[in-house]
LOFIVO-994200 format. One line per 4 residues: number of its first residue (from 1); their letters; for each residue x, y, z of N, C-alpha, C, O, CB. Coordinates in nm, 3 decimals. Atoms other than C-alpha are relative to their C-alpha. Glycine has a CB too. Layout:
<sites>
NUM	a	X,Y,Z,X,Y,Z,X,Y,Z,X,Y,Z,X,Y,Z; ...
</sites>
This chain:
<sites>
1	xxxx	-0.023,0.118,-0.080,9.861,-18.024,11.665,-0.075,0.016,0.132,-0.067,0.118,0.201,0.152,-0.022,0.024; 0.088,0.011,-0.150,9.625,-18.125,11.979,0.069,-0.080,0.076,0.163,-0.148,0.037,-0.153,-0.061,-0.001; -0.052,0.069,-0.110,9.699,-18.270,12.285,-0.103,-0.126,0.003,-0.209,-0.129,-0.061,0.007,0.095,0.141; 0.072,0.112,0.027,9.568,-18.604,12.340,-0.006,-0.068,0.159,0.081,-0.058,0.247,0.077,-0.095,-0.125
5	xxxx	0.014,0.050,-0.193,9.430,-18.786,12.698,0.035,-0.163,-0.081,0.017,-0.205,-0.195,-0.234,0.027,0.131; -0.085,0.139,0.049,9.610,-19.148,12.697,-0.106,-0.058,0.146,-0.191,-0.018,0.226,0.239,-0.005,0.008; 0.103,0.101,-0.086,9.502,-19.463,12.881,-0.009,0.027,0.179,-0.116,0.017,0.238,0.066,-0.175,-0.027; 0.069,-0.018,-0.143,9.561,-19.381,13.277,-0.094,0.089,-0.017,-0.173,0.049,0.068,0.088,0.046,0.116
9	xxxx	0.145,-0.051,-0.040,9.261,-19.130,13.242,-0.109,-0.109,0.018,-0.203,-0.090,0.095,-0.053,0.099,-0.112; 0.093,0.093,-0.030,9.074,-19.465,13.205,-0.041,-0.018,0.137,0.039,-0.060,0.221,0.042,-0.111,-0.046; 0.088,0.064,-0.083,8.804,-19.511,13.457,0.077,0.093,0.124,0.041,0.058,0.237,0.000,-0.187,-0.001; -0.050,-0.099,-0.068,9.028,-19.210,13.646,-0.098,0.096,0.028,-0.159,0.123,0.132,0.103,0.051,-0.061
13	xxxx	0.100,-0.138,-0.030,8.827,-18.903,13.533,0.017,0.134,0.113,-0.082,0.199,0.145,-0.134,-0.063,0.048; -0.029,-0.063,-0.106,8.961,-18.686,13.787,-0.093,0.139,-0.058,-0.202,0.169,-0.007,0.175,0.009,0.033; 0.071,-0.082,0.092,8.860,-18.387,13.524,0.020,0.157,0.041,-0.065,0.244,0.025,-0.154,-0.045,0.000; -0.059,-0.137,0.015,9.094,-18.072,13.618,0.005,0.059,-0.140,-0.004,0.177,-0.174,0.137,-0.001,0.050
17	xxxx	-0.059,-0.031,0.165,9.172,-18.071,13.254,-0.111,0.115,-0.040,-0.096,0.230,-0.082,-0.008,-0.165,-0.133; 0.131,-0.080,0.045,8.791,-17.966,13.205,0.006,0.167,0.065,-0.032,0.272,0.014,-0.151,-0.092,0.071; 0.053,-0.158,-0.095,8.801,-17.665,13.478,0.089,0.104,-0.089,0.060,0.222,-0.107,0.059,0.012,0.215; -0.088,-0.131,0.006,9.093,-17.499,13.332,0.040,0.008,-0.170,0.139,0.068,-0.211,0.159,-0.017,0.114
21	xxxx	0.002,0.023,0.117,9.037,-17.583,12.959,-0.069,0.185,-0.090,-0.182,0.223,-0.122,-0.100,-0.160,-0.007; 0.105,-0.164,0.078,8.971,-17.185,12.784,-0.042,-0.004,-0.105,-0.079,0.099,-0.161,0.066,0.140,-0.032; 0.098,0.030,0.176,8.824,-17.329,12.450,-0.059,-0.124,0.047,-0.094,-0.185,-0.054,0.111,-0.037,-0.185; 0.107,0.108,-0.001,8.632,-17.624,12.595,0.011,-0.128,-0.086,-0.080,-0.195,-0.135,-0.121,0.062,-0.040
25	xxxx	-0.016,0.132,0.088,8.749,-17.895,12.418,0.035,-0.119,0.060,0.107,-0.196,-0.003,0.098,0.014,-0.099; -0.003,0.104,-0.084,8.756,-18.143,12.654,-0.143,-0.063,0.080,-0.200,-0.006,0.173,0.097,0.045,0.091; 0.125,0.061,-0.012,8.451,-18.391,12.689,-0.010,-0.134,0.034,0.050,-0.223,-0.027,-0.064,0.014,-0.107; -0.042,0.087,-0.061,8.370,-18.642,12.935,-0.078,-0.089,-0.097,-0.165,-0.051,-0.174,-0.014,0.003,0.150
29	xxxx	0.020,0.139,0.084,8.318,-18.997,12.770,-0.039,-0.114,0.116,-0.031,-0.087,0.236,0.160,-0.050,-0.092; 0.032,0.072,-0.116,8.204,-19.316,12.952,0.098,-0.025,0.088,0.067,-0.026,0.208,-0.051,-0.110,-0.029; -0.102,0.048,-0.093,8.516,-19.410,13.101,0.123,0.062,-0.017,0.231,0.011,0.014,0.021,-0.137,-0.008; -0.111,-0.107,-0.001,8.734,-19.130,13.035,0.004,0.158,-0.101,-0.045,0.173,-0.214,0.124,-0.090,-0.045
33	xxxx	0.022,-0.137,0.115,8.771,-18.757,12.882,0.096,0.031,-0.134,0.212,-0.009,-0.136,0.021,0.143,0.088; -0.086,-0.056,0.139,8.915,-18.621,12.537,-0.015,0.072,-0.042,-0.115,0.134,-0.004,0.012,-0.041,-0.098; -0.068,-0.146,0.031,9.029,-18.360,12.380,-0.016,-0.048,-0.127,0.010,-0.162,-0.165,0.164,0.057,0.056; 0.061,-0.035,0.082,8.883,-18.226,12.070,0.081,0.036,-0.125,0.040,0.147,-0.161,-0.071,0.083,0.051
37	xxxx	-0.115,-0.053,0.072,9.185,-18.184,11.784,-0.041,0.070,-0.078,0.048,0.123,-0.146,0.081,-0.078,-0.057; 0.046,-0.125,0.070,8.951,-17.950,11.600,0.030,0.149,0.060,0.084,0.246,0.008,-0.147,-0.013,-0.009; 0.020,-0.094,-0.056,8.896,-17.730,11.868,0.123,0.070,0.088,0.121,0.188,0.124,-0.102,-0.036,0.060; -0.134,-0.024,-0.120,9.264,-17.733,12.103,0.056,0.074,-0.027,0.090,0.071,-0.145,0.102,-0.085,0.033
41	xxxx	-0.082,-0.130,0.045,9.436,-17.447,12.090,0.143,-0.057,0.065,0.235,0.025,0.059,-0.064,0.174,0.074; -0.179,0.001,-0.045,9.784,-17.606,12.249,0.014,0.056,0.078,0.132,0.093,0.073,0.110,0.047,-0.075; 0.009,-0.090,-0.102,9.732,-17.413,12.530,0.129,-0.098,0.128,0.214,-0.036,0.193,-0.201,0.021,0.052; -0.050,0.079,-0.107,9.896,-17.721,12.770,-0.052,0.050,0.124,0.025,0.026,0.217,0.144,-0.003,0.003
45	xxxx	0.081,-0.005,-0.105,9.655,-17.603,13.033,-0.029,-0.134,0.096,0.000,-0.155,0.214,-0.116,0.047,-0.056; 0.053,0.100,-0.006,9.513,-17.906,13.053,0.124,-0.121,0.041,0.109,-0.218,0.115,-0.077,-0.009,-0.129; -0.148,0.133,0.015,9.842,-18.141,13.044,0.080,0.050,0.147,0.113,-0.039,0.226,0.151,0.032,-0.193; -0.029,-0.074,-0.102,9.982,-17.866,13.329,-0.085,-0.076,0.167,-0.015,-0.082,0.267,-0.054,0.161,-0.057
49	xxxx	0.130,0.029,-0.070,9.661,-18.008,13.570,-0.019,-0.158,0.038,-0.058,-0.200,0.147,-0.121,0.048,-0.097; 0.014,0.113,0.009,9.652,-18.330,13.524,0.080,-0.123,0.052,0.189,-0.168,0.016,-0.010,0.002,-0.097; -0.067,0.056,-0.146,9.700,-18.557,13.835,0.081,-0.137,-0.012,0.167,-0.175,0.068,-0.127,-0.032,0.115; -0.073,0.093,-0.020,9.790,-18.889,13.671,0.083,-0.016,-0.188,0.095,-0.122,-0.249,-0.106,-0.135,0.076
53	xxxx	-0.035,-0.069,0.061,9.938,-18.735,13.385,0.025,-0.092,-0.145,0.127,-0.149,-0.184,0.097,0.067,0.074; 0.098,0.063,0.102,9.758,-18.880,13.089,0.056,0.088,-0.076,0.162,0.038,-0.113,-0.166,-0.006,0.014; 0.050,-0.094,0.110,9.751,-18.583,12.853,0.161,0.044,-0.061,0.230,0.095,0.028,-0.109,0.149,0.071; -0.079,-0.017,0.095,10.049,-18.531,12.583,-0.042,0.069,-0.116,-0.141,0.046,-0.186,0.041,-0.104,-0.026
57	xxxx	0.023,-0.079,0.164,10.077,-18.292,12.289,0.016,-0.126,-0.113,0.082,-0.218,-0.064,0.151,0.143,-0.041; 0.056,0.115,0.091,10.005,-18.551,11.984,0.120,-0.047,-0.043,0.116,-0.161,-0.090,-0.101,0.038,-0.124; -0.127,0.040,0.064,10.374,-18.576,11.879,0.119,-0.039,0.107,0.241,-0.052,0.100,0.048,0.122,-0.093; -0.117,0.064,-0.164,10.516,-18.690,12.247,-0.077,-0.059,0.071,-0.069,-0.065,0.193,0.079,0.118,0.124
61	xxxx	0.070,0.099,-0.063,10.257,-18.912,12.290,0.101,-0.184,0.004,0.174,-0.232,-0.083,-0.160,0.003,-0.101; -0.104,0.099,0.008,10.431,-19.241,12.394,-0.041,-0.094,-0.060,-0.157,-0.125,-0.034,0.051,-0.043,0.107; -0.010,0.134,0.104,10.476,-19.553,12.126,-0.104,-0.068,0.051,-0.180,-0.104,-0.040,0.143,-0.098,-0.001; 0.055,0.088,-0.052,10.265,-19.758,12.384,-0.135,0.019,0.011,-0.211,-0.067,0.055,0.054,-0.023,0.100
65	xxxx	0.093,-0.102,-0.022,9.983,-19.461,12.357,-0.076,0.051,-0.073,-0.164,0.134,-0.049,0.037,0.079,0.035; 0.037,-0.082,0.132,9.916,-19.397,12.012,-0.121,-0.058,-0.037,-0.172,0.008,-0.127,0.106,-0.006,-0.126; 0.100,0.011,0.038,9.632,-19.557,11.970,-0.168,0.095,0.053,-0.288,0.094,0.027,0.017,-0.125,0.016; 0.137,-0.083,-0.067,9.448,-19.292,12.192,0.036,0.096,-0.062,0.033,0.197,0.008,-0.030,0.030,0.167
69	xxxx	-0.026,-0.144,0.081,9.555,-19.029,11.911,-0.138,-0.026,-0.062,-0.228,0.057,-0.062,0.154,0.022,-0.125; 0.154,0.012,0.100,9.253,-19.208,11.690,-0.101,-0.007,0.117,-0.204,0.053,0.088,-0.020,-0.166,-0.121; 0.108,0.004,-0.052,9.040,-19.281,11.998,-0.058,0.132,0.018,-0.180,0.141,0.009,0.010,-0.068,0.104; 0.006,-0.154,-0.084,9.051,-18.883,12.125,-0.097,0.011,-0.187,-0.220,0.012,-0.191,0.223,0.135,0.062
73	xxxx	0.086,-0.051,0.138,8.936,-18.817,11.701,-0.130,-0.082,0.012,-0.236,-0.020,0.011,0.084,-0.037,-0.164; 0.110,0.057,0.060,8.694,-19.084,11.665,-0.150,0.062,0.087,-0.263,0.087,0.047,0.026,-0.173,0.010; 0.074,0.007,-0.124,8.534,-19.022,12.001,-0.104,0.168,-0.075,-0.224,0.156,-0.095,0.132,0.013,0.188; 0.043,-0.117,0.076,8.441,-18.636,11.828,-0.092,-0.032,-0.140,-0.196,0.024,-0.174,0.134,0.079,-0.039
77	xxx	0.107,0.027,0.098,8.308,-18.795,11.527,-0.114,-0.054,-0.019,-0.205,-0.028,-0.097,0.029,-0.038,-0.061; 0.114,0.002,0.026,8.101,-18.972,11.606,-0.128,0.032,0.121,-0.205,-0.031,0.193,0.002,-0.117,-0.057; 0.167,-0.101,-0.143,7.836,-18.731,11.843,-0.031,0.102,-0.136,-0.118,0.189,-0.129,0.087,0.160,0.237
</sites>
C-alpha cells in the first residue's frame, strides 16, 4: 500500500515531501507532486512534512479524495 498526494497539493507544490522522501518516489507534475505506488516504501516521511497536509496512506484517503488514488498511478504510467 502507497501513500497518495490528494487535491490541496494542487497548484501548492510546497515539495518537503520530495527532500525527505529515502526511495524517491515522489515526482513533481504540472500542478502538483505524486507518489509512485510501485516504488513507496510506507515510510510516512513524506505525509509527516507536509504543510497542507495532502498526503494519506491509500486506505485513509478521504471518500471526497479517491480519485487522486488513480491520478497518483496514472500520472507514473504514462512517462
Amino acid at each position: 500500500m502507497a501513500f497518495v498526494i490528494t487535491s490541496p497539493c494542487k497548484d501548492e507544490k510546497a515539495g518537503e515531501c520530495v527532500d525527505v522522501c529515502p526511495v524517491d518516489c515522489i515526482e513533481e507534475g504540472k500542478d502538483m507532486f505524486y507518489i509512485d505506488p510501485a516504488i513507496c516504501i510506507d515510510c510516512g516521511a513524506c505525509e509527516a512534512v507536509c504543510p497542507v497536509e495532502a498526503i494519506y496512506i491509500e486506505d485513509e484517503v478521504p471518500e471526497e479524495e479517491t480519485p487522486y488514488i488513480e491520478l497518483n498511478r496514472k500520472f507514473f504510467e504514462e512517462q
